[in-house]
DRENZAGU-719487 format. One record per residue (C-alpha): residue in three letters; residue number from 1; x, y, z. Coordinates in steps of 0.001 Angstrom, whole numbers, m for minus. Example, Ala and Ser with C-alpha at 12.3 -4.5 7.8 and 13.67 -1.06 7.14 Angstrom:
// DRENZAGU-719487
+------+-----+---------+---------+---------+
! rest !  nr !       x !       y !       z !
+------+-----+---------+---------+---------+
!  ALA !   1 !   12300 !   m4500 !    7800 !
!  SER !   2 !   13670 !   m1060 !    7140 !
+------+-----+---------+---------+---------+
This chain:
// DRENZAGU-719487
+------+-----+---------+---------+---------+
! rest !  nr !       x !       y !       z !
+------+-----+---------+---------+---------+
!  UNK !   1 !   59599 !  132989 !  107997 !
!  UNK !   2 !   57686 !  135781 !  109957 !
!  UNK !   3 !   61155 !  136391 !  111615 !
!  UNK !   4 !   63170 !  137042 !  108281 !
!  UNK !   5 !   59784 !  139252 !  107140 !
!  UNK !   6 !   60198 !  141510 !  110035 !
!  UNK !   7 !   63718 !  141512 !  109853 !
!  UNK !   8 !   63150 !  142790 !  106026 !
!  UNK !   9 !   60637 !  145349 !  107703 !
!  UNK !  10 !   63367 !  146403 !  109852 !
!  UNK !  11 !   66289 !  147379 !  107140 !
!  UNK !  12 !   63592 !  149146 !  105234 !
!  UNK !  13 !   62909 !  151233 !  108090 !
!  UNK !  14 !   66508 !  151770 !  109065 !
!  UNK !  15 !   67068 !  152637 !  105109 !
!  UNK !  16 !   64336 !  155498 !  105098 !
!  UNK !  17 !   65298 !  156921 !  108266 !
!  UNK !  18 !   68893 !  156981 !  107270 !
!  UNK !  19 !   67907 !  158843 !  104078 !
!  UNK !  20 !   65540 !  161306 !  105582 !
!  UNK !  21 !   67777 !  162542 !  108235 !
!  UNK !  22 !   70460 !  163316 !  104944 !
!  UNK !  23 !   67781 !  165368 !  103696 !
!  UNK !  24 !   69822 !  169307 !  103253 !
!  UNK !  25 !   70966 !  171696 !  100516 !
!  UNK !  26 !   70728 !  169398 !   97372 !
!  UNK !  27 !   67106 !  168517 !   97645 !
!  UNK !  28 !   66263 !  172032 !   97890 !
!  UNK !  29 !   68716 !  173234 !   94963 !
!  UNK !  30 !   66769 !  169920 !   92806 !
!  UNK !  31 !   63202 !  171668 !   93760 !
!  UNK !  32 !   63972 !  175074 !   92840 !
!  UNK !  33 !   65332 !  173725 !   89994 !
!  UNK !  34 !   62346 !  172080 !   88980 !
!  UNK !  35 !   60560 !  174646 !   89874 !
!  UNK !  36 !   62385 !  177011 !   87378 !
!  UNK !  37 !   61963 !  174290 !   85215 !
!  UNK !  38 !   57986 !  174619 !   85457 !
!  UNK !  39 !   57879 !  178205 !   85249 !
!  UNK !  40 !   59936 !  178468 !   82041 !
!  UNK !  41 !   57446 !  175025 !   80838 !
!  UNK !  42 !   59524 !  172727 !   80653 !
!  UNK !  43 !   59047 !  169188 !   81771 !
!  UNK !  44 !   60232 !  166802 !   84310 !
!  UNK !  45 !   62169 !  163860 !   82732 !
!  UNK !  46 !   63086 !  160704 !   84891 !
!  UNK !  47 !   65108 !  157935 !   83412 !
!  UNK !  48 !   66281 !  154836 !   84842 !
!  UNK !  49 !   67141 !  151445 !   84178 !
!  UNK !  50 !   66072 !  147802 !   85675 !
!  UNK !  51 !   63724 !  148286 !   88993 !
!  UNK !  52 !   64794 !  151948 !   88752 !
!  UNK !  53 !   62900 !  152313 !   85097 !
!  UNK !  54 !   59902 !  151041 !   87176 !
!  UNK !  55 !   60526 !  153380 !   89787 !
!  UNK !  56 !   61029 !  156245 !   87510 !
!  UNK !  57 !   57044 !  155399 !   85776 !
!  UNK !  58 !   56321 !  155708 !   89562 !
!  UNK !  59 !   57949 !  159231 !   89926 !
!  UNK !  60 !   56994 !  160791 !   87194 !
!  UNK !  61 !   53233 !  159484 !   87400 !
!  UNK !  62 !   52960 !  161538 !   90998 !
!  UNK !  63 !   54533 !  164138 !   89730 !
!  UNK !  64 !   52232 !  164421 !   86696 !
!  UNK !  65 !   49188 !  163992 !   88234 !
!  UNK !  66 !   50031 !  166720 !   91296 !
!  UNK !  67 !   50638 !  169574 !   88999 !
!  UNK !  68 !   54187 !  169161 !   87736 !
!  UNK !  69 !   54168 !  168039 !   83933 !
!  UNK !  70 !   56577 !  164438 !   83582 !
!  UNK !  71 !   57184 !  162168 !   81432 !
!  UNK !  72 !   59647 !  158757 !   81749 !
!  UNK !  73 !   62816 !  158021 !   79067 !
!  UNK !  74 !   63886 !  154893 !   78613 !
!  UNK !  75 !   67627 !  155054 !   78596 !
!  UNK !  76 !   68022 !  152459 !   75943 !
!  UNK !  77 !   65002 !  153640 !   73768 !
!  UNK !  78 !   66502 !  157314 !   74142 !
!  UNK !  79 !   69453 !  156205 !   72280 !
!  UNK !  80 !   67438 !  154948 !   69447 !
!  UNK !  81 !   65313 !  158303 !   68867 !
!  UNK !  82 !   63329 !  158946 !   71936 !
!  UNK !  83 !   65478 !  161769 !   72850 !
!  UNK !  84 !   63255 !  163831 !   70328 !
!  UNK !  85 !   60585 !  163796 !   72878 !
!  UNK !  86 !   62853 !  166332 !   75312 !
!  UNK !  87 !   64114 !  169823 !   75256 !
!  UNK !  88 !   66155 !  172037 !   76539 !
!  UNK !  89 !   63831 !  173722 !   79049 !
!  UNK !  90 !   63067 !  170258 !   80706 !
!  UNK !  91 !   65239 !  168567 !   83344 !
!  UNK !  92 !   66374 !  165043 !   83881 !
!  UNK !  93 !   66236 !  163158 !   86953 !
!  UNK !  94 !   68388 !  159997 !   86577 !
!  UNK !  95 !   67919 !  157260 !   89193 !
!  UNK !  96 !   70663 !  154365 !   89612 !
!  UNK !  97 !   71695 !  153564 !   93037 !
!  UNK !  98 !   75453 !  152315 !   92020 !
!  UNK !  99 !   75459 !  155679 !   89917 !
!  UNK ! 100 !   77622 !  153424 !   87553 !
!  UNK ! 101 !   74580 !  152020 !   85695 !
!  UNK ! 102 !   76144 !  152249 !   81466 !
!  UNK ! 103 !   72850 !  152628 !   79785 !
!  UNK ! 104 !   71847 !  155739 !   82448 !
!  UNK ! 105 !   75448 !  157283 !   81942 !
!  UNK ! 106 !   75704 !  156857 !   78616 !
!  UNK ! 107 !   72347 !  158805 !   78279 !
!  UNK ! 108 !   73899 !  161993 !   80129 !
!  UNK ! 109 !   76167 !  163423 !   77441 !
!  UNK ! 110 !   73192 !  163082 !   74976 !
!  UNK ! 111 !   70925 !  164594 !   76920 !
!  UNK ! 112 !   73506 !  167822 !   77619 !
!  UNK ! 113 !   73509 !  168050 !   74115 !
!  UNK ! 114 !   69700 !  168473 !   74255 !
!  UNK ! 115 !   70290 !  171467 !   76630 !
!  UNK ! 116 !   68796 !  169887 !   79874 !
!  UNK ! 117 !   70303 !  169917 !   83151 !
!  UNK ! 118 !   70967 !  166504 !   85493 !
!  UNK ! 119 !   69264 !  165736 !   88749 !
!  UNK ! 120 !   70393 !  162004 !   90059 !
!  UNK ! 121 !   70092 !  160339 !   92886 !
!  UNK ! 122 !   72517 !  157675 !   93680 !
!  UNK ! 123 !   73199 !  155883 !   96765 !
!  UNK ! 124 !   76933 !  157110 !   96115 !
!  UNK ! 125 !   78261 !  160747 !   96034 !
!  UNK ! 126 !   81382 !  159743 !   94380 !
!  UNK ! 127 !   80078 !  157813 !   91374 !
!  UNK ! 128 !   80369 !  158211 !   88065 !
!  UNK ! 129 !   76667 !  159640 !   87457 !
!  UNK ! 130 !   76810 !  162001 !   90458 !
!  UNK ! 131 !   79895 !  163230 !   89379 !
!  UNK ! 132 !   77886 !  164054 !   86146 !
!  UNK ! 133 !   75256 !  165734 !   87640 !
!  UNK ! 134 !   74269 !  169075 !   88202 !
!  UNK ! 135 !   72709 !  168566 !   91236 !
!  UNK ! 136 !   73200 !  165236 !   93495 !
!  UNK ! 137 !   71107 !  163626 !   96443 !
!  UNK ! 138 !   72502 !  161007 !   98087 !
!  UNK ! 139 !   70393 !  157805 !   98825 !
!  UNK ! 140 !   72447 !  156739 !  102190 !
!  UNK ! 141 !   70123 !  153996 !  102876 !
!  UNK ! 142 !   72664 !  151311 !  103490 !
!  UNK ! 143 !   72600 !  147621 !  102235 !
!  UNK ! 144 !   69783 !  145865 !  100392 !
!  UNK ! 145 !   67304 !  143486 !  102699 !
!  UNK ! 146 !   68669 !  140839 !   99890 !
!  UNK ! 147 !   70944 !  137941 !  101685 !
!  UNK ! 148 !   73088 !  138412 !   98876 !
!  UNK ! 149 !   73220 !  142223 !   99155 !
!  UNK ! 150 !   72110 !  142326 !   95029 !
!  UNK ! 151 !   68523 !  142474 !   94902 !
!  UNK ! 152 !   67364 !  146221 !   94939 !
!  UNK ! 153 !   65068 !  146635 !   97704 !
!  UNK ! 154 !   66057 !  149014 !  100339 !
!  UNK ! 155 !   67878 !  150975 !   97532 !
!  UNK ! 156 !   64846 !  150944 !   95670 !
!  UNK ! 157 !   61997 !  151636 !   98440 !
!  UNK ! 158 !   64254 !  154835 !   99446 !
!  UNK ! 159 !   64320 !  156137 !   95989 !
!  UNK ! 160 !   60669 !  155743 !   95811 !
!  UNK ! 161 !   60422 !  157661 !   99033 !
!  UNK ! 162 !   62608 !  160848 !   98376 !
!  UNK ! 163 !   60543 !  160513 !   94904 !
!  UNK ! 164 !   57160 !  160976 !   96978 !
!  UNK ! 165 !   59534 !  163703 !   99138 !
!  UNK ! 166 !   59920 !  165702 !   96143 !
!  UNK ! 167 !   56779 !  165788 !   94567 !
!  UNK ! 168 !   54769 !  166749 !   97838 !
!  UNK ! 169 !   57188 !  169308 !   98962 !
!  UNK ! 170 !   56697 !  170772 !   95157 !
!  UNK ! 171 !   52567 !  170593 !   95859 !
!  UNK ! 172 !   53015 !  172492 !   98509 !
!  UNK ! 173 !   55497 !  175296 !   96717 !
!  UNK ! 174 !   53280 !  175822 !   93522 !
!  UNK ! 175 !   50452 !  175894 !   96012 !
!  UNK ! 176 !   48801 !  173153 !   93704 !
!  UNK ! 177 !   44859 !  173201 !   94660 !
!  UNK ! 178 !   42937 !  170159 !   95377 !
!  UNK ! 179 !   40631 !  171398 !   92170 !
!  UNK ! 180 !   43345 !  170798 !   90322 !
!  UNK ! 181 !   44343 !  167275 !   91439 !
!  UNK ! 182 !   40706 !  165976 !   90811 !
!  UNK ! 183 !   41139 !  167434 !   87073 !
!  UNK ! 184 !   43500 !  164894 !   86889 !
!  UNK ! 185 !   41468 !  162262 !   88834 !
!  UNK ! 186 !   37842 !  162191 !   86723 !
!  UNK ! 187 !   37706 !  158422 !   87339 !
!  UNK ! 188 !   37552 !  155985 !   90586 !
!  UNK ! 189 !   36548 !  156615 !   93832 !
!  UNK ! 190 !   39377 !  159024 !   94170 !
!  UNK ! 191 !   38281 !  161053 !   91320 !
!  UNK ! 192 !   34534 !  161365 !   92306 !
!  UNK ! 193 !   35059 !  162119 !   95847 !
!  UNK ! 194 !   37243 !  164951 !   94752 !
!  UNK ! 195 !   34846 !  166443 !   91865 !
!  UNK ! 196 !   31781 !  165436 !   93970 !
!  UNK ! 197 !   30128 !  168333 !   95304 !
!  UNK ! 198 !   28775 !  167584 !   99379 !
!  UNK ! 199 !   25257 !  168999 !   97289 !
!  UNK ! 200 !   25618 !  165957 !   95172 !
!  UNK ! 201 !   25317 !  163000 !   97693 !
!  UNK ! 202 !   23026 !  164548 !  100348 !
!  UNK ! 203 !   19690 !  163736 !  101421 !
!  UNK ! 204 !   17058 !  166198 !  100611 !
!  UNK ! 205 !   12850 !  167540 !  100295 !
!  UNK ! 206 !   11314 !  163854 !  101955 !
!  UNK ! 207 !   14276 !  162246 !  102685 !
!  UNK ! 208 !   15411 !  165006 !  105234 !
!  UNK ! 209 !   14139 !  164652 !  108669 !
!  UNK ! 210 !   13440 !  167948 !  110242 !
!  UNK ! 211 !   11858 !  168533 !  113302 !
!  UNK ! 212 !   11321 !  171700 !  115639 !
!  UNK ! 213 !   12707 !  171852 !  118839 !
!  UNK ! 214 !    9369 !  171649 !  119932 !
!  UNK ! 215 !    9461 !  168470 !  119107 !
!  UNK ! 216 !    9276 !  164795 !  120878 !
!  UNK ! 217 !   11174 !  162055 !  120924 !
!  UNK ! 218 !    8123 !  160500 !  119231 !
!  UNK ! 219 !    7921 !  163111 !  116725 !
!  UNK ! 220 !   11421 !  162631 !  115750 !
!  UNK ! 221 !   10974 !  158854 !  115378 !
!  UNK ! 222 !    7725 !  159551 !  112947 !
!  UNK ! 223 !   10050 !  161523 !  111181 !
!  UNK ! 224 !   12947 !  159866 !  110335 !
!  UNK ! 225 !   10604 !  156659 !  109339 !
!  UNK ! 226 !    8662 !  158728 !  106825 !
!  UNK ! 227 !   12702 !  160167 !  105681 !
!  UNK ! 228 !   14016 !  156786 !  105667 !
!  UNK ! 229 !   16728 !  158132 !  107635 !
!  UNK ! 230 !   18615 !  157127 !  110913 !
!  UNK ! 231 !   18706 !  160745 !  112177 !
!  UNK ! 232 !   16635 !  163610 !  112641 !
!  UNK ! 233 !   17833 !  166905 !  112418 !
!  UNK ! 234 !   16327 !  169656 !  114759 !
!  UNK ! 235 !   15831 !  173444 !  113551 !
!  UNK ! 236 !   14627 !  176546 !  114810 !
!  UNK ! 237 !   11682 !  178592 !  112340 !
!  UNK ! 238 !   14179 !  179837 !  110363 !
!  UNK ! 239 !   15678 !  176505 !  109547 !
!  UNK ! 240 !   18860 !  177574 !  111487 !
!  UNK ! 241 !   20212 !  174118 !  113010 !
!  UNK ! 242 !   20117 !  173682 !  116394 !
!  UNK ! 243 !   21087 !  169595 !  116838 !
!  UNK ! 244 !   20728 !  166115 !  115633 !
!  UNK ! 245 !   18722 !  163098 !  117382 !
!  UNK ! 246 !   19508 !  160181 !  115967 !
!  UNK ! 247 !   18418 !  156132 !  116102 !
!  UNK ! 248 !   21859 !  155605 !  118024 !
!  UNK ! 249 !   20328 !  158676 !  120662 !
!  UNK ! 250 !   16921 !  156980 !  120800 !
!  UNK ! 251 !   18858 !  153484 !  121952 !
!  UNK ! 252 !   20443 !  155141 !  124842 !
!  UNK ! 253 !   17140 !  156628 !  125309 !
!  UNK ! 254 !   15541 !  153395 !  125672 !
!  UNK ! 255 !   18469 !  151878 !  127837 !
!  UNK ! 256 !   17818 !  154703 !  130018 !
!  UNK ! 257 !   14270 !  154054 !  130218 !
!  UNK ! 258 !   13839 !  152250 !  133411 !
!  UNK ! 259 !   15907 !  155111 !  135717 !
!  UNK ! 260 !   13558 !  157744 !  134236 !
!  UNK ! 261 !    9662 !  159088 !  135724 !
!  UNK ! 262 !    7047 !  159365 !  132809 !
!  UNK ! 263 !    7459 !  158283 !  129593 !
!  UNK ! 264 !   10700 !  159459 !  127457 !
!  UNK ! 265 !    8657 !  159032 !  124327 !
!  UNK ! 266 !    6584 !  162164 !  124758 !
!  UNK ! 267 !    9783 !  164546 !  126443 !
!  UNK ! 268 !   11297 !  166926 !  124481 !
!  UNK ! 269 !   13800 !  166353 !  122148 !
!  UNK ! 270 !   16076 !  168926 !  122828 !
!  UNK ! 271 !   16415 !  166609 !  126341 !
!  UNK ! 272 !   18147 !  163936 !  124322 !
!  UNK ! 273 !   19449 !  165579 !  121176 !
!  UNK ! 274 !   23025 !  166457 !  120283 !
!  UNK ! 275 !   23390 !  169945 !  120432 !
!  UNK ! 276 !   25458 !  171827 !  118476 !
!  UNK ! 277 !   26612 !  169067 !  116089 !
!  UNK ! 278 !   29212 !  168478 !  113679 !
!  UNK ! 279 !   27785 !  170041 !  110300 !
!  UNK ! 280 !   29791 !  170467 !  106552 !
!  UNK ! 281 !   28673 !  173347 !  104755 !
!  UNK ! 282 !   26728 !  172729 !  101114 !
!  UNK ! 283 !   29824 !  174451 !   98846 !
!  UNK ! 284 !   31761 !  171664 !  100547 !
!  UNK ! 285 !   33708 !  168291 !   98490 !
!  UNK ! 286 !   32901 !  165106 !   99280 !
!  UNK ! 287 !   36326 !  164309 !   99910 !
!  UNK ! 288 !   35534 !  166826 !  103010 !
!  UNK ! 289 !   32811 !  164148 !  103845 !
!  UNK ! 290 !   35236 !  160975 !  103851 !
!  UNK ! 291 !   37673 !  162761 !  106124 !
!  UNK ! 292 !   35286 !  163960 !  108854 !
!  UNK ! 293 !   33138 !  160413 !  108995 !
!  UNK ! 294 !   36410 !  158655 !  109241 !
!  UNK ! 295 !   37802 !  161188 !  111955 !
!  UNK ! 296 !   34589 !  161412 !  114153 !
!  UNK ! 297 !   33154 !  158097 !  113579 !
!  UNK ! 298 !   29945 !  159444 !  112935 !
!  UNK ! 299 !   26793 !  157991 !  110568 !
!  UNK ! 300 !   25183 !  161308 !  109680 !
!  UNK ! 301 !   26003 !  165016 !  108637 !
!  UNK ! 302 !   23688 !  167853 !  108660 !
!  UNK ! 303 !   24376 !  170225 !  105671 !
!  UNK ! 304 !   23708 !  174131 !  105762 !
!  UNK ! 305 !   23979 !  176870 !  103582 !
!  UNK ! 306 !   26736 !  179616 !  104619 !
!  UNK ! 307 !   23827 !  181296 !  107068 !
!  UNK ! 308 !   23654 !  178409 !  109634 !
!  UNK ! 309 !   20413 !  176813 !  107861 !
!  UNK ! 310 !   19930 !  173307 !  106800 !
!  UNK ! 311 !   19592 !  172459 !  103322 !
!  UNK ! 312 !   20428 !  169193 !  103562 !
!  UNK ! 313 !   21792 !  165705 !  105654 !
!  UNK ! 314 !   24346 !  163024 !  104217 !
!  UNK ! 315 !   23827 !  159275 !  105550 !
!  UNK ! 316 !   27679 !  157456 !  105117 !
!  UNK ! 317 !   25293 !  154747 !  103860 !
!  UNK ! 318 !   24534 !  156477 !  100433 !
!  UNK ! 319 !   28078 !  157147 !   99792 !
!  UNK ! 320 !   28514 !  153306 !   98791 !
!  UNK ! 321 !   25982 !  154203 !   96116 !
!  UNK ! 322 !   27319 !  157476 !   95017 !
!  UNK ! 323 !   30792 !  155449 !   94700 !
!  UNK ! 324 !   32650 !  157896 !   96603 !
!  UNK ! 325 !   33474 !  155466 !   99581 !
+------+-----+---------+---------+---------+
């Protein structure tokens, strides 16, 4: 069983690399047309039929919510007055592998009618909807992972794929801003993260640990206890940062104890602090947070205002609370 799984893996694979490397001319006629298509505002129409109509909802949901307008036609329900909801500054993108699928062809002539122009992408240049089409990219992925070669599953997960192609490569022509996406975004963790300012989830007044680098590794210990914090962050009289000491520092401290004269507790903390540390600036998004915690593997973040001084710290334990994480 994990054999055949893997061997499912594998075709997939081969399937998206096959259709990447085919990747030329047609995909960027289809984004400049959709492109012209946005300027002149019109809308991004994808159709399909079967696993493709699923597909299609797919498509046209990331293209929607990364700044290119879309909506989804059912070819059969466009034959019995959905085709009201288009117009002729929109473009279709018809998806059917064969390209000989009769409710997506017979939608075509319709839908020329309606003034739009064709996009499809078939697994087959010489089909009957390519030949249709204004503009055709070939899904060369090669047989389905089915044993009967009917089940659409490497046909299907490529589609999918140059779908995802298309809408990032069109994020990064109409230079869509992150703002943006988190308009779209208000709810989940996705949404808050991205609409979350790094002002809204830090730790401030009491619950910021400050110290002078003055300072010893007793005084930083007093402090973060009365913060509640696991980090204290050390600052010159003009609240400039200079590092961070945290509970993980004050371990090694301790581990380092017995190869040290005098007692550590009462050295200076600028002996054992970081200096220099990672910081995030307080005009920041949260979603600036996630990616540097996750990347550095750190536990705390001092916060300063665009003159080097600290206004604030974020523990990656209150992000839980704040739902961002």
């Amino acid at each position: 069983m994990i054999e055949r799984a893997k061997q499912v893996f594998a075709v997939e694979i081969g399937g998206l690399e096959k259709t990447r490397d085919s990747i030329g001319a047609s995909f960027v006629k289809a984004v400049r047309l959709i492109l012209e298509t946005v300027a002149d505002g019109g809308i991004v129409v994808v159709s399909g039929v079967g696993k493709n109509l699923h597909i299609a909802e797919k498509m046209s949901a990331i293209f929607s919510s990364t700044g290119t307008r879309s909506i989804v036609l059912n070819p059969v329900q466009a034959m019995h007055g959905d085709l009201g909801m288009v117009s002729a500054k929109d473009v279709l993108v018809a998806l059917s592998f064969s390209g000989e699928s009769a409710e997506v062809n017979n939608l075509i002539p319709a839908i020329r009618r309606h003034g739009l122009k064709v996009i499809s992408l078939t697994g087959r240049p010489d089909s009957t909807l390519a030949q249709m089409s204004d503009i055709h990219i070939e899904i060369p992925c090669g047989k389905e992972a089915c044993p009967f070669g009917m089940a659409p599953t490497n046909s299907t997960t490529a589609t999918m794929a140059m779908g995802d192609a298309l809408a990032m490569v069109l994020i990064d022509a109409q230079k869509f801003p992150v703002e943006d996406y988190a308009m779209n975004h208000p709810a989940g963790a996705i949404g808050r993260a991205l609409v979350m300012k790094v002002t809204d989830v830090m730790r401030t007044g009491e619950h910021l640990a400050t110290i002078g680098p003055e300072a010893t590794v007793l005084d930083s210990l007093m402090a973060m206890t009365k913060a509640q914090g696991g980090s204290a962050v050390v600052v010159d009289a003009k609240g400039v940062l200079l590092g961070i000491f945290t509970d993980g520092d004050f371990r090694r401290v301790m581990s380092e104890r017995r190869q040290q004269e005098g007692d550590p507790m009462v050295a200076p903390i600028t002996r054992y602090m970081t200096p220099k540390p990672l910081f995030v600036y307080d005009d920041a998004y949260a979603a600036e947070l996630l990616k540097i915690f996750e990347k550095k593997r750190i536990d705390d973040l001092p916060v300063c205002d665009r003159s080097g001084r600290v206004v604030g710290l974020v523990d990656i334990q209150d992000l839980p609370k704040m739902k961002v994480l």
